[in-house]
N, CA, C and O atoms as a Maestro MAE file, in Angstrom:
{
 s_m_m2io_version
 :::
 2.0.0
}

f_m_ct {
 s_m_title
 :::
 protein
 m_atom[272] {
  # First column is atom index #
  i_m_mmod_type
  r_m_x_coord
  r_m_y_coord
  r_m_z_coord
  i_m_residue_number
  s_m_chain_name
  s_m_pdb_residue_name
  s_m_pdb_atom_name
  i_m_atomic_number
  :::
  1 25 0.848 -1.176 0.000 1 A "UNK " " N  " 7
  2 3 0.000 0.000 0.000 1 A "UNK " " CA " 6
  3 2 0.893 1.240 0.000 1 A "UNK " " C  " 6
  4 15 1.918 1.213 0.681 1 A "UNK " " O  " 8
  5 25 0.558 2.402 -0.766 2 A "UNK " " N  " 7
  6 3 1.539 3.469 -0.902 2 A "UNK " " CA " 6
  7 2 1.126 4.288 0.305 2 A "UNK " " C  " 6
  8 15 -0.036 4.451 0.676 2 A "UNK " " O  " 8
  9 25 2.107 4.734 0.817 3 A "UNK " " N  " 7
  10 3 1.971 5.552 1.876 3 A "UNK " " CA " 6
  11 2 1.444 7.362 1.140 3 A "UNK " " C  " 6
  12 15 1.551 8.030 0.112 3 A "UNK " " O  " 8
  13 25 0.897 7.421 2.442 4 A "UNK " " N  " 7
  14 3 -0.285 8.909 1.923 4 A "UNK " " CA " 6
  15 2 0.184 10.016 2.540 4 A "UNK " " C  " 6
  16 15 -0.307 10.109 3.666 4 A "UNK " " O  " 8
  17 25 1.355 11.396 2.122 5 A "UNK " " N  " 7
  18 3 2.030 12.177 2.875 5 A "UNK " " CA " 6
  19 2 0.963 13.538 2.854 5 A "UNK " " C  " 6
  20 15 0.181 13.816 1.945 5 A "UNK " " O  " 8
  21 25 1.157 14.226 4.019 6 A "UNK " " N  " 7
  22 3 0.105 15.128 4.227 6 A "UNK " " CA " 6
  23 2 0.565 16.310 4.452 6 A "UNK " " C  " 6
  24 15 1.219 16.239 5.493 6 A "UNK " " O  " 8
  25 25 0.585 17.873 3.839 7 A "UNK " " N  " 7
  26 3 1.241 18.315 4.112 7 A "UNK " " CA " 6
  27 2 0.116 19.742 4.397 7 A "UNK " " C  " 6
  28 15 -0.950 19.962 3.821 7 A "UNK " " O  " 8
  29 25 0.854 20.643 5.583 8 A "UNK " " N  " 7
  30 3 -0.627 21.560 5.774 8 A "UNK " " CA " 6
  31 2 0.040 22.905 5.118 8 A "UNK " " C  " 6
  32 15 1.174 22.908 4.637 8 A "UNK " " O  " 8
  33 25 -0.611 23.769 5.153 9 A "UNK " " N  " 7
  34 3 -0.252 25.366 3.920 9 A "UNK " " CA " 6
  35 2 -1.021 25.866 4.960 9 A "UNK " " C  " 6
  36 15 -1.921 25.387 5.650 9 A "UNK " " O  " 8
  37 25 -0.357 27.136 4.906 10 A "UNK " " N  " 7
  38 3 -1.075 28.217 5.847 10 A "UNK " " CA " 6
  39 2 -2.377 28.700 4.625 10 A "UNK " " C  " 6
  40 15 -2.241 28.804 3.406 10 A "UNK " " O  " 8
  41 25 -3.498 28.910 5.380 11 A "UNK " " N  " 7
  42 3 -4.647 29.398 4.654 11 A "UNK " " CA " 6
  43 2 -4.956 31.039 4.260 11 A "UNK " " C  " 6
  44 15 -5.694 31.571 3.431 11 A "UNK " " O  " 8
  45 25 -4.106 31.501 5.178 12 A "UNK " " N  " 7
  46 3 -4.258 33.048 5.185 12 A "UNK " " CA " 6
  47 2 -3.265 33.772 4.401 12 A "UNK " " C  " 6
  48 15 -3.234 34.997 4.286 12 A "UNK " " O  " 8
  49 25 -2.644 33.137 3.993 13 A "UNK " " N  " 7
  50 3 -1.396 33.134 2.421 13 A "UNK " " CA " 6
  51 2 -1.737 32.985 1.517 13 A "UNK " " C  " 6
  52 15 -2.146 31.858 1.239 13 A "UNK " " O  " 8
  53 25 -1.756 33.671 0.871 14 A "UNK " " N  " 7
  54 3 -1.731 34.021 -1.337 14 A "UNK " " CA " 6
  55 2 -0.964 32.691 -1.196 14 A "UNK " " C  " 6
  56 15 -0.093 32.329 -0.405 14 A "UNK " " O  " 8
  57 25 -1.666 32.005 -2.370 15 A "UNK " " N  " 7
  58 3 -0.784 31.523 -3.440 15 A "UNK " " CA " 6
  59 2 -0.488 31.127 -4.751 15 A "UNK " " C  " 6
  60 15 -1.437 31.109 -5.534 15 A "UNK " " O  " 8
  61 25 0.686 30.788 -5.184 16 A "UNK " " N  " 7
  62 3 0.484 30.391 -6.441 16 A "UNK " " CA " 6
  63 2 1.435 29.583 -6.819 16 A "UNK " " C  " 6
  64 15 2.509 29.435 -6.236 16 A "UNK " " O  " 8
  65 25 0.888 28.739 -8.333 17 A "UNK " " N  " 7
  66 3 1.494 27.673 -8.715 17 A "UNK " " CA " 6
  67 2 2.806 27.866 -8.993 17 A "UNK " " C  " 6
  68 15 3.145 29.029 -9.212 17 A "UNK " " O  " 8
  69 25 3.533 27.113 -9.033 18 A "UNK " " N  " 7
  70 3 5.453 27.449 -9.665 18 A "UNK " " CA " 6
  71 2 5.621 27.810 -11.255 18 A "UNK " " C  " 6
  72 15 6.552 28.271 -11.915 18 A "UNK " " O  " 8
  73 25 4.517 27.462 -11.510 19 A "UNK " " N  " 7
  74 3 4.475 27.297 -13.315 19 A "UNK " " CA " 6
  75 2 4.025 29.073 -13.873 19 A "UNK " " C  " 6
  76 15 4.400 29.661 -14.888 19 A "UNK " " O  " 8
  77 25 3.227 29.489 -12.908 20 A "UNK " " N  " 7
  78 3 3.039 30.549 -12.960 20 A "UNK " " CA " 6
  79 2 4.064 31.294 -13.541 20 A "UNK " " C  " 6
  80 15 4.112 31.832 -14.647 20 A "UNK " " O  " 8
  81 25 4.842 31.249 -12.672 21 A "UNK " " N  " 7
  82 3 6.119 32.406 -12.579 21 A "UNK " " CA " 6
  83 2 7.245 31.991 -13.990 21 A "UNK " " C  " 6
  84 15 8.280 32.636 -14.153 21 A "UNK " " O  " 8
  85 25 6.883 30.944 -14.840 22 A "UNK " " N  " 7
  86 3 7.583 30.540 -16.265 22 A "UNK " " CA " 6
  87 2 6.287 30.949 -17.274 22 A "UNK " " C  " 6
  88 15 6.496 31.379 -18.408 22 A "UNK " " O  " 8
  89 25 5.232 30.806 -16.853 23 A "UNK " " N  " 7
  90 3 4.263 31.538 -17.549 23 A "UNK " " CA " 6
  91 2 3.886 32.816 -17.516 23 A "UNK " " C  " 6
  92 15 2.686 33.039 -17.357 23 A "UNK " " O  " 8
  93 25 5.130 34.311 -17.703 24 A "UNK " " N  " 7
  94 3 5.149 35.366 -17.152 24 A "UNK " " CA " 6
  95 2 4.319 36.102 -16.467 24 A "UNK " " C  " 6
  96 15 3.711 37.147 -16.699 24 A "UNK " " O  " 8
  97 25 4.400 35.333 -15.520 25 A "UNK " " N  " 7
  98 3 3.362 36.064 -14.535 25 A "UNK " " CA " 6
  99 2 4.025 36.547 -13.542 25 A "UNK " " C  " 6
  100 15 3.366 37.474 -13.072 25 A "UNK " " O  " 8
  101 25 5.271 36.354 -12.816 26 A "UNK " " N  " 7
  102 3 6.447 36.602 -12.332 26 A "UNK " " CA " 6
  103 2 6.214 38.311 -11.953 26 A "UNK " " C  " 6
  104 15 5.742 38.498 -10.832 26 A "UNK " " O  " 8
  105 25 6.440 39.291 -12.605 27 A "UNK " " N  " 7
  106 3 6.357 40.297 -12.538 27 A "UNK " " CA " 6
  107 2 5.614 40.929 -12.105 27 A "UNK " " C  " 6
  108 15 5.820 42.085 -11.735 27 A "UNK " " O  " 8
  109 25 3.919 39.969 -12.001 28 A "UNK " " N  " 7
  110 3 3.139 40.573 -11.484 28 A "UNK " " CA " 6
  111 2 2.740 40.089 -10.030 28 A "UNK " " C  " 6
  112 15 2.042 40.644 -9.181 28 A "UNK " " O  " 8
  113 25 3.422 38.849 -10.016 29 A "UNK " " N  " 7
  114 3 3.285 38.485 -8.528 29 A "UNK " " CA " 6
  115 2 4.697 39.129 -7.543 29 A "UNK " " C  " 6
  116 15 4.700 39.130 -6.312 29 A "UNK " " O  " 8
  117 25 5.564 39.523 -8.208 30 A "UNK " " N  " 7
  118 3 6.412 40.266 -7.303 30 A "UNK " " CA " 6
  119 2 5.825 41.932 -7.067 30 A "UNK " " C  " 6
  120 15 6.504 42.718 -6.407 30 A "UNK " " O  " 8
  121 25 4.756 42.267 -7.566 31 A "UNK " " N  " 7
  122 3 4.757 44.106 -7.695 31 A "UNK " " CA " 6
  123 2 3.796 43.836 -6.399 31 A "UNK " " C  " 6
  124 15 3.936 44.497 -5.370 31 A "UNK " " O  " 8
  125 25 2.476 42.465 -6.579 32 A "UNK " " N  " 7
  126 3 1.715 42.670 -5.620 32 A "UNK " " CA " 6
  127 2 2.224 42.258 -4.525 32 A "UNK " " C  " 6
  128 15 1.665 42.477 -3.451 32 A "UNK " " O  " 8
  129 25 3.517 41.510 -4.635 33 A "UNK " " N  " 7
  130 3 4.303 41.318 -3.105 33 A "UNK " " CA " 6
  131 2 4.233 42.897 -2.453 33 A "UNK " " C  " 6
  132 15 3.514 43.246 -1.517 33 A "UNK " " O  " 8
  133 25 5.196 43.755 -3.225 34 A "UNK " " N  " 7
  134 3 5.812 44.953 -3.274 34 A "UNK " " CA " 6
  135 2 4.588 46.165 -2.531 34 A "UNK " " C  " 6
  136 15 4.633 47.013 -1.639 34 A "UNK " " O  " 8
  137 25 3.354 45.546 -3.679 35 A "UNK " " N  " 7
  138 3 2.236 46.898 -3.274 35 A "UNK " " CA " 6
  139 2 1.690 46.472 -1.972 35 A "UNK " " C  " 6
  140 15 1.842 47.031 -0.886 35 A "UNK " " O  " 8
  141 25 1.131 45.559 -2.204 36 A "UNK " " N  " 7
  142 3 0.136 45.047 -0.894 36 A "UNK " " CA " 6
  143 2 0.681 44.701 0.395 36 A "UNK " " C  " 6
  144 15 -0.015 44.643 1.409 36 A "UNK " " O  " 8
  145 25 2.203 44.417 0.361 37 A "UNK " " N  " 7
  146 3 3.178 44.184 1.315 37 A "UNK " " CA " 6
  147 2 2.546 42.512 2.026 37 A "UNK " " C  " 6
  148 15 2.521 42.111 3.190 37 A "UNK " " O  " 8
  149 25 2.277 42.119 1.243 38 A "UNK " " N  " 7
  150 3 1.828 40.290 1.134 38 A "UNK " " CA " 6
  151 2 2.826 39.365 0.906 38 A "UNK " " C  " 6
  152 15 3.614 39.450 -0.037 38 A "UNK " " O  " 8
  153 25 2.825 38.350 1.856 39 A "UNK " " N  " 7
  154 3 3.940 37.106 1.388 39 A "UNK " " CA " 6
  155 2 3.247 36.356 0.297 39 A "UNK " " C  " 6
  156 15 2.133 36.812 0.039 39 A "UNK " " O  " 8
  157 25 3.570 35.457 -0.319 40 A "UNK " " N  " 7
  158 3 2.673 34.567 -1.398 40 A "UNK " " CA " 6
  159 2 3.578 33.422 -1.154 40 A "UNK " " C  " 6
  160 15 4.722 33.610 -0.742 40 A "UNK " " O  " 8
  161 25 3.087 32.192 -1.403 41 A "UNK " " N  " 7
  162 3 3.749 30.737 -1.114 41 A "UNK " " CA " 6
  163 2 3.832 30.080 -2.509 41 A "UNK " " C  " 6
  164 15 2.824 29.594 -3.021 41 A "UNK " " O  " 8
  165 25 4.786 30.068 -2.996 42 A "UNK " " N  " 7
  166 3 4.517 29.186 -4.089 42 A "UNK " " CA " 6
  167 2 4.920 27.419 -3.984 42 A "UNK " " C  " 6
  168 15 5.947 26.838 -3.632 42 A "UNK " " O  " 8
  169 25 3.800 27.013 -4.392 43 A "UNK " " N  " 7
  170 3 3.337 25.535 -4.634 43 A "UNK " " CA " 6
  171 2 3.931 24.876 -5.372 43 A "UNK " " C  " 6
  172 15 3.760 25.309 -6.511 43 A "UNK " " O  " 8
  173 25 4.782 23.739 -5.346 44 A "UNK " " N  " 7
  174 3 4.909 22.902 -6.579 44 A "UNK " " CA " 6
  175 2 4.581 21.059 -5.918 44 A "UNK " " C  " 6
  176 15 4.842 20.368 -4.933 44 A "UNK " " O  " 8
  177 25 4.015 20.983 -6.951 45 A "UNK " " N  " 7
  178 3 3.276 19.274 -6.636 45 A "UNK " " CA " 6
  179 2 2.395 19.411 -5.564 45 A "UNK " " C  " 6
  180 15 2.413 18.499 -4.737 45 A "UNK " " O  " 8
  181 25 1.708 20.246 -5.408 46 A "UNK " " N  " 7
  182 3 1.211 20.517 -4.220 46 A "UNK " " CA " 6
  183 2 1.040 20.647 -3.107 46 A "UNK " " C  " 6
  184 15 0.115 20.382 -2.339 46 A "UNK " " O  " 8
  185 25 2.278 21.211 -2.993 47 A "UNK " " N  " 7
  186 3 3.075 20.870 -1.670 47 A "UNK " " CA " 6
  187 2 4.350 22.484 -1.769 47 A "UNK " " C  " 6
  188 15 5.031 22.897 -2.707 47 A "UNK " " O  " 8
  189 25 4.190 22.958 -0.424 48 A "UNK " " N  " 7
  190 3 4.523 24.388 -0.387 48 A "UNK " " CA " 6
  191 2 6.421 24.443 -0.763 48 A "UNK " " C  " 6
  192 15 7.356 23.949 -0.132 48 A "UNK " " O  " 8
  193 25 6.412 24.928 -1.520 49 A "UNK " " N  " 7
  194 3 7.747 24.997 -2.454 49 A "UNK " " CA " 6
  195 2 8.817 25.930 -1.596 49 A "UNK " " C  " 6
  196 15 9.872 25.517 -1.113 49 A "UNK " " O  " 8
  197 25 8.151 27.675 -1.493 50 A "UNK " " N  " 7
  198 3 9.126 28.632 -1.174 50 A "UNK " " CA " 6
  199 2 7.959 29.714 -1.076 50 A "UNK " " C  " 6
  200 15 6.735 29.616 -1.162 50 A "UNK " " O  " 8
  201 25 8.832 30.796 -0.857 51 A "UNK " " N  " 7
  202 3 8.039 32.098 0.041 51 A "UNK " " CA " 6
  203 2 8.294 33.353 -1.107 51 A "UNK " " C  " 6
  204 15 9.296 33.153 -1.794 51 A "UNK " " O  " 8
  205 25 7.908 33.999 -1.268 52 A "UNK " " N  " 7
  206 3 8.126 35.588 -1.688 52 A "UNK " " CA " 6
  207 2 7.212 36.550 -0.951 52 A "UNK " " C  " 6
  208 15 5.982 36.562 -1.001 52 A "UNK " " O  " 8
  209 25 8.107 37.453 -0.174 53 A "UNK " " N  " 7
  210 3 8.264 38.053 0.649 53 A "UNK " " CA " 6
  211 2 8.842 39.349 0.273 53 A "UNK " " C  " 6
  212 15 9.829 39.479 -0.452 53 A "UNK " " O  " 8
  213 25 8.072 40.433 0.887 54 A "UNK " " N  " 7
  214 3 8.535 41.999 0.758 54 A "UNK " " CA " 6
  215 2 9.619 42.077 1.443 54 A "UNK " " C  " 6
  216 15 9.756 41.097 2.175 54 A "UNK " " O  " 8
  217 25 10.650 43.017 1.528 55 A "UNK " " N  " 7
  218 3 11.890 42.987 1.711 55 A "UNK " " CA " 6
  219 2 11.760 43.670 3.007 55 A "UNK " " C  " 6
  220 15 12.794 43.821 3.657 55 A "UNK " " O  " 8
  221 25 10.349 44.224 3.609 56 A "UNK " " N  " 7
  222 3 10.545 44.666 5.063 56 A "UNK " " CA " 6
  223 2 10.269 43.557 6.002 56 A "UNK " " C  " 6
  224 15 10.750 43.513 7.134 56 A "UNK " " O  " 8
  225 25 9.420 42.593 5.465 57 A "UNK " " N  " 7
  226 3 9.731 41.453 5.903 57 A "UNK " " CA " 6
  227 2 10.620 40.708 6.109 57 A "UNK " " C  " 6
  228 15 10.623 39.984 7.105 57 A "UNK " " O  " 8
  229 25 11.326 40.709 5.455 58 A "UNK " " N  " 7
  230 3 12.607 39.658 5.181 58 A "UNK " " CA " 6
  231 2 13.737 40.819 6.135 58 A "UNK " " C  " 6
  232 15 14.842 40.443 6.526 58 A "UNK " " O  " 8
  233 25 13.359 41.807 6.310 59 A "UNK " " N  " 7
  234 3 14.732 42.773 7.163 59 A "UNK " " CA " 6
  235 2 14.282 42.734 8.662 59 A "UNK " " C  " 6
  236 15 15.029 42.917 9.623 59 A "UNK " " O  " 8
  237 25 12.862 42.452 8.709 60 A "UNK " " N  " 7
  238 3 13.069 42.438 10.413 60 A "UNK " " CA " 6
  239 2 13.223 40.734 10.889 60 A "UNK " " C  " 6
  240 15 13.634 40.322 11.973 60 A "UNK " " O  " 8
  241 25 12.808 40.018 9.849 61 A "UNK " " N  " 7
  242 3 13.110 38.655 10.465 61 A "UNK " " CA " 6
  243 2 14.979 38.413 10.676 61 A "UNK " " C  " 6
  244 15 15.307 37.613 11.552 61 A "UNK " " O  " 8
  245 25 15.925 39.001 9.993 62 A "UNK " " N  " 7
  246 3 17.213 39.372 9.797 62 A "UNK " " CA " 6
  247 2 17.415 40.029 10.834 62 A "UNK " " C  " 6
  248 15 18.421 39.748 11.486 62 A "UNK " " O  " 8
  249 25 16.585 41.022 11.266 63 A "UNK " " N  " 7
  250 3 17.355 42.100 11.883 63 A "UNK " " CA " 6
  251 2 18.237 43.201 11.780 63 A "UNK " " C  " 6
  252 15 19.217 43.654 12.371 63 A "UNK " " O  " 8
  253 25 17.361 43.517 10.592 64 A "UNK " " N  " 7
  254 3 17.751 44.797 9.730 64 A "UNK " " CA " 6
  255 2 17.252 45.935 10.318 64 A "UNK " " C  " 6
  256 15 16.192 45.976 10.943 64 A "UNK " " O  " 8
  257 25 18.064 46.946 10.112 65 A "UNK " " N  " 7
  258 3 17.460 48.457 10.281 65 A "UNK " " CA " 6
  259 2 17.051 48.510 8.741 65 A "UNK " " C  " 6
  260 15 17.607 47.912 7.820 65 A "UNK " " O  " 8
  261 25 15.820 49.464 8.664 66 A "UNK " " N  " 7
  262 3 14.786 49.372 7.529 66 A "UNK " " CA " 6
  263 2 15.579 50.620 6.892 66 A "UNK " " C  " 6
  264 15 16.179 51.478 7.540 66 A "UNK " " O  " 8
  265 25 15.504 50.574 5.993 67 A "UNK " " N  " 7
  266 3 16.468 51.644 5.120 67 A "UNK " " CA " 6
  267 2 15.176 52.456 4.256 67 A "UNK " " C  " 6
  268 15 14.626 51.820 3.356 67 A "UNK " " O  " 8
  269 25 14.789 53.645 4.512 68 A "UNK " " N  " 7
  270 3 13.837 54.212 3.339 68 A "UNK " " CA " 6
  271 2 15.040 55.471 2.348 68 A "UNK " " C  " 6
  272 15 14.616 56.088 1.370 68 A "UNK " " O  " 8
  :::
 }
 m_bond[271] {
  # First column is bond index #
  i_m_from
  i_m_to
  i_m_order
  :::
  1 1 2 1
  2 2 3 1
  3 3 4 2
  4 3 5 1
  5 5 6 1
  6 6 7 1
  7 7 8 2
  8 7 9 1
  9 9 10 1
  10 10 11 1
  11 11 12 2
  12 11 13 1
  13 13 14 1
  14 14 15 1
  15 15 16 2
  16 15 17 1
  17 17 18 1
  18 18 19 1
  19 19 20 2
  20 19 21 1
  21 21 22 1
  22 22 23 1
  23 23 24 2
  24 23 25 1
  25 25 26 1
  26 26 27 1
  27 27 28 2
  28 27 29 1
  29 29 30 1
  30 30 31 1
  31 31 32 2
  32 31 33 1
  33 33 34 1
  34 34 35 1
  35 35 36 2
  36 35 37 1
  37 37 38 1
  38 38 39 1
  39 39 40 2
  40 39 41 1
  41 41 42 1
  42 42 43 1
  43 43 44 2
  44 43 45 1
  45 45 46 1
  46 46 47 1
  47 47 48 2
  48 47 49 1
  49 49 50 1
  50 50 51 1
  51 51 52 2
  52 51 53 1
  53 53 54 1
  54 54 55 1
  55 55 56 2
  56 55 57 1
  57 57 58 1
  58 58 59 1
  59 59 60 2
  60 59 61 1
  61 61 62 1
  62 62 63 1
  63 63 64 2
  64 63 65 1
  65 65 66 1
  66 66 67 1
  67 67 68 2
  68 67 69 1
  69 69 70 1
  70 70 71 1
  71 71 72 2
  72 71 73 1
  73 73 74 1
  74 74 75 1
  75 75 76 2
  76 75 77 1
  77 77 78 1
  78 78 79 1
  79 79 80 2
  80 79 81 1
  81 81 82 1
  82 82 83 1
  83 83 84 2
  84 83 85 1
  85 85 86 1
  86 86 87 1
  87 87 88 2
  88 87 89 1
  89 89 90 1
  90 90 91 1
  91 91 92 2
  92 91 93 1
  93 93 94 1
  94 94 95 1
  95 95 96 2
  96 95 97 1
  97 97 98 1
  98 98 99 1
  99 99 100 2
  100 99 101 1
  101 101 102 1
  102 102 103 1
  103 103 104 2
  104 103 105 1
  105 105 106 1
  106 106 107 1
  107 107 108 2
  108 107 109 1
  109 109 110 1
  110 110 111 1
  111 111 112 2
  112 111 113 1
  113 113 114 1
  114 114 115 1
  115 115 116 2
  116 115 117 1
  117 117 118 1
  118 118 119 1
  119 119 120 2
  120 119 121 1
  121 121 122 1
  122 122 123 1
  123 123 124 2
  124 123 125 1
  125 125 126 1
  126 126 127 1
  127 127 128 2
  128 127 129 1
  129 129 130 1
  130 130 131 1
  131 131 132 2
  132 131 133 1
  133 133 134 1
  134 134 135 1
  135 135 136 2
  136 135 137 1
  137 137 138 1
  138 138 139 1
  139 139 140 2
  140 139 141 1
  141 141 142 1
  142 142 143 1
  143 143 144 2
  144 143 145 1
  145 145 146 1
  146 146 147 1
  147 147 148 2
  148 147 149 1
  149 149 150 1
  150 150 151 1
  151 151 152 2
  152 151 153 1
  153 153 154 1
  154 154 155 1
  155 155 156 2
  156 155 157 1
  157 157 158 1
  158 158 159 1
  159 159 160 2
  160 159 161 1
  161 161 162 1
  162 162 163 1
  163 163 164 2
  164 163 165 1
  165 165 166 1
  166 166 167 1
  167 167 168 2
  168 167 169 1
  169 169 170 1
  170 170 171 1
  171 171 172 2
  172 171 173 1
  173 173 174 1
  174 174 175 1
  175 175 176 2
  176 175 177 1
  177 177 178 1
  178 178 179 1
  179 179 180 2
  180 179 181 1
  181 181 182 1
  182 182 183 1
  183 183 184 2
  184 183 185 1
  185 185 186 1
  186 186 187 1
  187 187 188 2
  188 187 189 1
  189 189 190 1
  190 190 191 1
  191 191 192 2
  192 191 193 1
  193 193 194 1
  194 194 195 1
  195 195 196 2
  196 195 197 1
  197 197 198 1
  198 198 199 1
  199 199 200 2
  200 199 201 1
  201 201 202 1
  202 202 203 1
  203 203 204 2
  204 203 205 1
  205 205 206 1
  206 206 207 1
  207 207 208 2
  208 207 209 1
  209 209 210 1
  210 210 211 1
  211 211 212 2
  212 211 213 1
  213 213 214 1
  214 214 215 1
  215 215 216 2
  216 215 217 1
  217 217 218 1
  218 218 219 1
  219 219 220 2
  220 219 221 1
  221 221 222 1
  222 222 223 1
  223 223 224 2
  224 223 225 1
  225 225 226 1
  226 226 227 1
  227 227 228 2
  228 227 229 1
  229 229 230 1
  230 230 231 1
  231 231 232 2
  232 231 233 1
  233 233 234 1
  234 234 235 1
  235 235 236 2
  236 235 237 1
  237 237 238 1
  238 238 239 1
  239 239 240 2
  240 239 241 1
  241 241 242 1
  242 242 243 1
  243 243 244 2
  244 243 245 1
  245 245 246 1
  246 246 247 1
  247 247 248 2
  248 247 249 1
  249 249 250 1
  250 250 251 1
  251 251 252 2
  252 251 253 1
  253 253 254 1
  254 254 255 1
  255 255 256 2
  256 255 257 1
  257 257 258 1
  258 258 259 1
  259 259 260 2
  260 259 261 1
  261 261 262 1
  262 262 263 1
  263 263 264 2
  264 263 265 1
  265 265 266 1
  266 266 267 1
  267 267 268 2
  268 267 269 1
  269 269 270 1
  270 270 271 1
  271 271 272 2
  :::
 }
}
């Protein structure tokens, strides 16, 4: 019997497929990172791949001073 792996995704996260971003869509999922200041999860096999993340995000998890 094949074993059945289960994997959970946060629900309150954008997301989108990996294929997306080769199907130029790329550009537009990084601006609404940018505008809306939203993480988005991208998916591959259905199963949570990687993160894109606004860069004020990514500076306080670092421990950045925020640079304007």
């Amino acid at each position: 019997m094949k074993k059945v792996e289960y994997t959970l995704m946060p629900t309150n996260m954008p997301s989108v497929n990996i294929s997306s971003l080769s199907q130029g869509k790329s550009a537009q999922i990084v601006k609404k990172v940018h505008t809306e200041n939203v993480d988005v999860l991208i998916v591959k096999n259905n199963k949570p791949y990687a993160v894109i993340m606004p860069y004020s995000t990514y500076s306080k998890g670092k421990g950045f001073k925020n640079e304007k």
